[in-house]
Structures are given as C-alpha cells and as structure tokens.
N, C-alpha and C positions, 0 to 999 in steps of 0.2 A: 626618626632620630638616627643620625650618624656616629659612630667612633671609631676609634683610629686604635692602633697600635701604639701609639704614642699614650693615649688616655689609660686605657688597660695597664700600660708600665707603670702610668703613675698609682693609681689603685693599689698595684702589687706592691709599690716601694711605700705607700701613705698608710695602707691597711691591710699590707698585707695579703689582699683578695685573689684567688685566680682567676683565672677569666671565669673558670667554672662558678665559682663563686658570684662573680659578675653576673653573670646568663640567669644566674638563680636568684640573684636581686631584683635585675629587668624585671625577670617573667613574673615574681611575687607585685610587683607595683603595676604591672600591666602597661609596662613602659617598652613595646620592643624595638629593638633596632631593628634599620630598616636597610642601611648599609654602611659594610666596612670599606674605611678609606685611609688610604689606599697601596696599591701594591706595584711595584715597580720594576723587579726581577725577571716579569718576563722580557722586555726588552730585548733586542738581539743582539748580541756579543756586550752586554752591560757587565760589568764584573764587581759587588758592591764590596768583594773584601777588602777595599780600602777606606771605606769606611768605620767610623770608633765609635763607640760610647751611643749614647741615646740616637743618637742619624741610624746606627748599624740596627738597632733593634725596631727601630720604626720602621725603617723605607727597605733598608737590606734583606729583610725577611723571605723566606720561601717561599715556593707555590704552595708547599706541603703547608706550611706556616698559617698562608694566608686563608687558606682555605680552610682549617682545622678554625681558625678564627671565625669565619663563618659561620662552620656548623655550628660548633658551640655555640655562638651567640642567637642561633637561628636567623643570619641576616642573609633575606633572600638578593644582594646585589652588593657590587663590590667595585671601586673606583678605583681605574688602574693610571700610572703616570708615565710617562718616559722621564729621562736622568736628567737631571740639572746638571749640566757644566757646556765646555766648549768644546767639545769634539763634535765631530759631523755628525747628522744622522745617517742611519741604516739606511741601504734603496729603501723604497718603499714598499714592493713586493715583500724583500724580507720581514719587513716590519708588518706586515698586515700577514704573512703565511705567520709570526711569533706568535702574534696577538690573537689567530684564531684558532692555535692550538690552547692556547691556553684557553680561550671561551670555550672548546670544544671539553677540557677538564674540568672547567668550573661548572658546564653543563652540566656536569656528573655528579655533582653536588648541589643541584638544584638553583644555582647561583647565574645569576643575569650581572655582564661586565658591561661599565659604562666606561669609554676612554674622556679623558680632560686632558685639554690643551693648555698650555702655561705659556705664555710667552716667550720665557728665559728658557724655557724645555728645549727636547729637542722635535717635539711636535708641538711646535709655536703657537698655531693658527687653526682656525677650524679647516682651512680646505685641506690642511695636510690631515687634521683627524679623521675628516669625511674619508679621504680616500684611503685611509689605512680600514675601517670602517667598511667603507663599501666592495672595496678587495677583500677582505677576508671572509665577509658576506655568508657570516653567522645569524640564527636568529636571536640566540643571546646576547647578542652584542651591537651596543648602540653609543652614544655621544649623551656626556655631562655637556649643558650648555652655562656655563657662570657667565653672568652679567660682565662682570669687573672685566676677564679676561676677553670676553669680546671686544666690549669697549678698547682694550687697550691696546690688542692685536688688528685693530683698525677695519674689524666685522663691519657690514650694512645689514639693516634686517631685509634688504632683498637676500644678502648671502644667506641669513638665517632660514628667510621663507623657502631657498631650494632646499634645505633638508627634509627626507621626507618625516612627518611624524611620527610615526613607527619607531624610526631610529633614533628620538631622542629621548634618552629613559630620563630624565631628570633634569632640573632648570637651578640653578643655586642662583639666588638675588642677591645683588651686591651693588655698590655702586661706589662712584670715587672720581678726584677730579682728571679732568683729559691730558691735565701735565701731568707727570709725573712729582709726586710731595716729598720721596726720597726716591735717592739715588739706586737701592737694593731693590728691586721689584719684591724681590721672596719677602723683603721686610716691609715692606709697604703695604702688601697681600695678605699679612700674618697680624697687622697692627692698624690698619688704616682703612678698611672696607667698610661703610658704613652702610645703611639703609636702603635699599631701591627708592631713588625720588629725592632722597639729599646729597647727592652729589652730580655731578655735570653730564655721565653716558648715559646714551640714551636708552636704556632699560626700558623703559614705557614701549617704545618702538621694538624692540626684541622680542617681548614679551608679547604685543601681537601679530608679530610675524609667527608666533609656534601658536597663533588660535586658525583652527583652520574647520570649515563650513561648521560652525558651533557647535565643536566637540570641548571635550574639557582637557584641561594641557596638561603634561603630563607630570609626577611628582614634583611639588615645587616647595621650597622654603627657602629662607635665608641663610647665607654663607658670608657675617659679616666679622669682622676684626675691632673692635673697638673698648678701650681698654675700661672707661668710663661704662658700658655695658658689664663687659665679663670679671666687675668686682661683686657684682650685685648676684643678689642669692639663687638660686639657681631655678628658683620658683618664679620669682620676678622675671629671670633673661624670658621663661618659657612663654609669660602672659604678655610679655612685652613685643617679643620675635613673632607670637600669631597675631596680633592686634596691629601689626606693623606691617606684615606678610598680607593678611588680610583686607587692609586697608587698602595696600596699595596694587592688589588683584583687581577689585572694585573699580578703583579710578581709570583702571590698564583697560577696564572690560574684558575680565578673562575672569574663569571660573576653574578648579581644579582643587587639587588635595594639597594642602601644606604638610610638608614631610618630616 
C-alpha cells in the first residue's frame, strides 16, 4: 500500500490524526505501507518556496520531512519526482550526483528510492531516468516503471527489456488511450488512468519485457485514476484493484506480488 503526503494532510484536517496516529492505525489492522510517494526537493537547484497551500505541503516538503514520513509510517521505499514546469533540466551528472546523495541519506534510514518519469517533468522518459539512475549507481536506488507513463513517453518494451531487473523496484499498472483525452497530462493522469487491458498501451507487452528467465517481477499493483472507482468504499476499490491486478498478471503471464 502507498500514501503520499497529501493523504496524511487530509487525515490531519478530516480527523484530526498525526501521522503518528496514522502508523498506529496501519500497524493495529495489519495494513502496512509499503511506500511513501513522493518527494521532490532533492532536485538540483529546485526551489519549492513558490509554491502555496496543499502543492506546498505535499511535493514542497523536506528531505528531513520526507523521511521522518517514512520512518514513522515504517515505509521501507519512497518515490522520488523531478518539478513540473518549463524550465530546463539540470545536466544530468548533476542530477544523478543530487539523486544519489539523497539515496545515500535515505539509505540511512533503511529506505530504498525509486525515480518516476512524468512526461511533463523534467525527466520525461525512461532513458533520461535510466541514466540519472545508472550514474548515480546506488544500490538503493532504482526505477518506478507506470504503464500510462511509458506508454505516453513513446517506451518499446525492447526499451523496457534493456533495463536490468535489479533496478526496477516497482511496476504501477495503468493504462489509457494513445491520444491524449485532455489536454493537462497532470489532469488526465490524476482522473483518467484506468485498468491495465482497458485502454490502448500496450501494458501487456511492458509487463513482459520486466519477466526475465522465470523469475518473479518486481512489486506490482495498480496506479489508476478513475472517479467511478474512487467513490466506492474503500473495501470494495481493495477487492476490486487485486482481482483486476490479478487477473491481468495471468493473461500477461507474469507472476509477482501485488503491492
């Protein structure tokens, strides 16, 4: 199970709860989080104080921050992002020396970083991840691989199958059509992600470009947006997201953990 800084805000403001409080919820249902998502500060020369209101306390947040997040929640892994807007990216040395200082602190706290590419980011695409990734050349630190975001950044699962296994901690299942449905990628990605298998990328093919001489793949679940899903009670998204995850491991011919 994943949460964000954003989810915990809303807790605090619905009920009250600190995270502390959260962590001690989790651990009493035997529900634990698996990873915090995600953290963005370490970037090179990002500067989030211009950001306000719920942006600033979700994505603006500290190393110190993100990582006291962690602990307390006991999430052994934590998804890091680069900035959404139009400024250039960092070289890429800098960006990969940013990113493995900061793995090299989270190491310290027991916590494994996985990088995600966004399109609109400023690490777009996977090969720009890889190589931020294989420069910095952590053992803690490896590649979210999301369905949606391959697909839309114009991956092959030959691209996929050069990544070595090792380095990719975790697989989000998503799918979505090949045009784009709106104009906002961020809002498309937030409201429109449906199911691996009901949409046009080819997820099936991704998905076994990362099975490799019949090992099992590596943390995998769903990472969908779909507003018709997320009314429904919270027991129902859970029976419905493994039966769906589940299903469509089977037909992919891959086996692994759903996360």
């Amino acid at each position: 199970m994943t949460t964000s800084r954003a989810d915990l805000l809303a807790l605090e403001a619905e009920r009250g709860w600190s995270i502390e409080r959260v962590a001690a919820e989790l651990r009493a249902r035997e529900a634990p989080i698996a990873t915090f998502d995600g953290f963005m500060a370490w970037y090179p020369g990002w500067d989030p104080s211009g950001l306000t209101g719920a942006l600033a306390a979700t994505i603006g947040i500290s190393a110190d921050d993100a990582l006291r997040c962690a602990d307390v929640l006991g999430a052994p892994s934590m998804t890091v992002l680069a900035p959404f807007d139009s400024d250039a990216p960092a070289p890429t040395d800098e960006v990969a020396d940013a990113f493995g200082r900061f793995a090299d602190r989270a190491a310290g706290h027991g916590v494994r970083i996985h990088l995600e590419f966004v399109p609109p980011s400023r690490i777009p695409d996977l090969a720009s991840a890889w190589a931020v990734v294989e420069q910095a050349g952590r053992d803690n630190a490896g590649l979210v691989m999301d369905t949606f975001h391959l697909g839309r950044s114009g991956a092959t699962a030959d691209d996929v199958a050069a990544i070595p296994l090792d380095k990719i901690f975790q697989i989000q299942l998503c799918d979505g059509p090949v045009e784009p449905a709106l104009p906002n990628y961020l809002e498309e990605a937030m409201t429109r992600r449906t199911f691996a298998g009901d949409g046009e990328l080819p997820c099936a093919d991704y998905l076994r470009a990362m099975v490799r001489e019949g090992q099992p793949i590596p943390p995998t679940g769903p990472e969908i947006a779909m507003p018709e899903v997320s009314a429904q009670a919270p027991e129902a998204i859970g029976r419905l997201c493994a039966e769906r995850t589940r299903a469509f491991l089977a037909e992919a011919g891959a086996t692994g953990v759903v996360a």
